[in-house]
C-alpha positions in Angstrom: 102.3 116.6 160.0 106.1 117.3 160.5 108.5 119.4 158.6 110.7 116.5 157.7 107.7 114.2 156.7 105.8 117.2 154.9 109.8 117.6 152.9 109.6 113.6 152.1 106.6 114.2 150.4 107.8 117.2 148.6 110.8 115.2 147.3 109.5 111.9 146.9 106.6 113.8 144.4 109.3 116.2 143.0 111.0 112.3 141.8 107.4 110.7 140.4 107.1 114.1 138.5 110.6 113.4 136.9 110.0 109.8 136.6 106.9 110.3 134.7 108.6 112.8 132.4 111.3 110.3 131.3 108.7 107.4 131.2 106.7 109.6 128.6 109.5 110.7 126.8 110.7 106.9 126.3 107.1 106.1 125.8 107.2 108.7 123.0 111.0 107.6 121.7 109.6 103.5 121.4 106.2 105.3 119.1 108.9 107.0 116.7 111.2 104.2 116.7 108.4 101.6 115.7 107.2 103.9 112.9 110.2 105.0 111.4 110.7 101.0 111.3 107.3 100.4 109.5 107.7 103.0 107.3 111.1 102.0 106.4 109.5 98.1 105.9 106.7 99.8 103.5 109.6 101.3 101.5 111.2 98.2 101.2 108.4 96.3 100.5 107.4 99.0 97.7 111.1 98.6 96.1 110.7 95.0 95.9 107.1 95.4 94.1 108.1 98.1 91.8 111.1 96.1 90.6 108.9 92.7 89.9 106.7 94.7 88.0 109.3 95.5 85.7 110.3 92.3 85.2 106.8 90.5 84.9 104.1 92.3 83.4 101.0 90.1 84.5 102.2 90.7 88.9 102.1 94.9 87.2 98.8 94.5 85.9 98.0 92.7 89.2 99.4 95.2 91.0 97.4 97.9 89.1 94.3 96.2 89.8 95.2 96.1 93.8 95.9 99.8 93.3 92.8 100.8 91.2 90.6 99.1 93.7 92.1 100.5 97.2 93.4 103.6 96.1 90.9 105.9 97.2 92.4 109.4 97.7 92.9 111.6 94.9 95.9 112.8 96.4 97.1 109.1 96.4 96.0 108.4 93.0 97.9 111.1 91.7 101.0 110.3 93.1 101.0 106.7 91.9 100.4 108.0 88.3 104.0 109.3 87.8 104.9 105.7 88.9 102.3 103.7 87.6 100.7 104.8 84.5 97.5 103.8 83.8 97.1 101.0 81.7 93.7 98.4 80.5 93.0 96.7 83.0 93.4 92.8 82.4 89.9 90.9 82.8 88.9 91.6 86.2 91.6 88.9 88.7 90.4 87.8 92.3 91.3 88.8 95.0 92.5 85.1 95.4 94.5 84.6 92.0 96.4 87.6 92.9 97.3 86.6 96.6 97.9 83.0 94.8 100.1 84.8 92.6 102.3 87.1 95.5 102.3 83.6 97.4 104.4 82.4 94.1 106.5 85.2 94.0 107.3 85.8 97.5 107.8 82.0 98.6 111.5 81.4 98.0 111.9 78.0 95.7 112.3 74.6 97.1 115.5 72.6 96.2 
């Protein structure tokens, strides 16, 4: 092989080793972009429910229900009970009257 194609190589390798850098790196910049978005829709999300369960004590108690079912971690749990405190539980709602009931809530009215 030549000096001149054995360079080629060297340079055209040296640019696929810097391409591949700044492919990873915006590989890396679109995962943190795409998280910081979902976690920034859970927050939201967690606003909205907090400040319906002020206002309507049946979609809290449903809410606590949700919470008291899925909730598994202690560490969890013990955050959410500075924010939710526990209460007695209403007789025990499906899954399906409580999705019935965010279906109500979160569907805007018809005019």
């Amino acid at each position: 092989m030549s000096k001149d194609v054995a360079e080629r190589i060297a340079k055209l390798k040296e640019k696929r080793d810097k391409l591949a850098q700044r492919l990873n790196a915006l590989e890396q910049k679109a995962k943190d972009d795409n998280r910081k978005r979902e976690t920034r829709q859970k927050i939201i999300v967690g606003g909205a429910v907090l400040a319906e369960m002020e206002k309507d004590d049946d979609f809290a108690a449903s809410i606590r229900v949700l919470l008291a079912r899925y909730v598994a971690r202690p560490r969890d749990k013990e955050t959410l009970g500075d924010i939710l405190p526990p209460v007695k539980e209403p007789p025990a709602a499906s899954l399906s009257e409580v999705g019935g009931e965010m279906s109500r809530l979160l569907d805007p009215p018809t005019i």
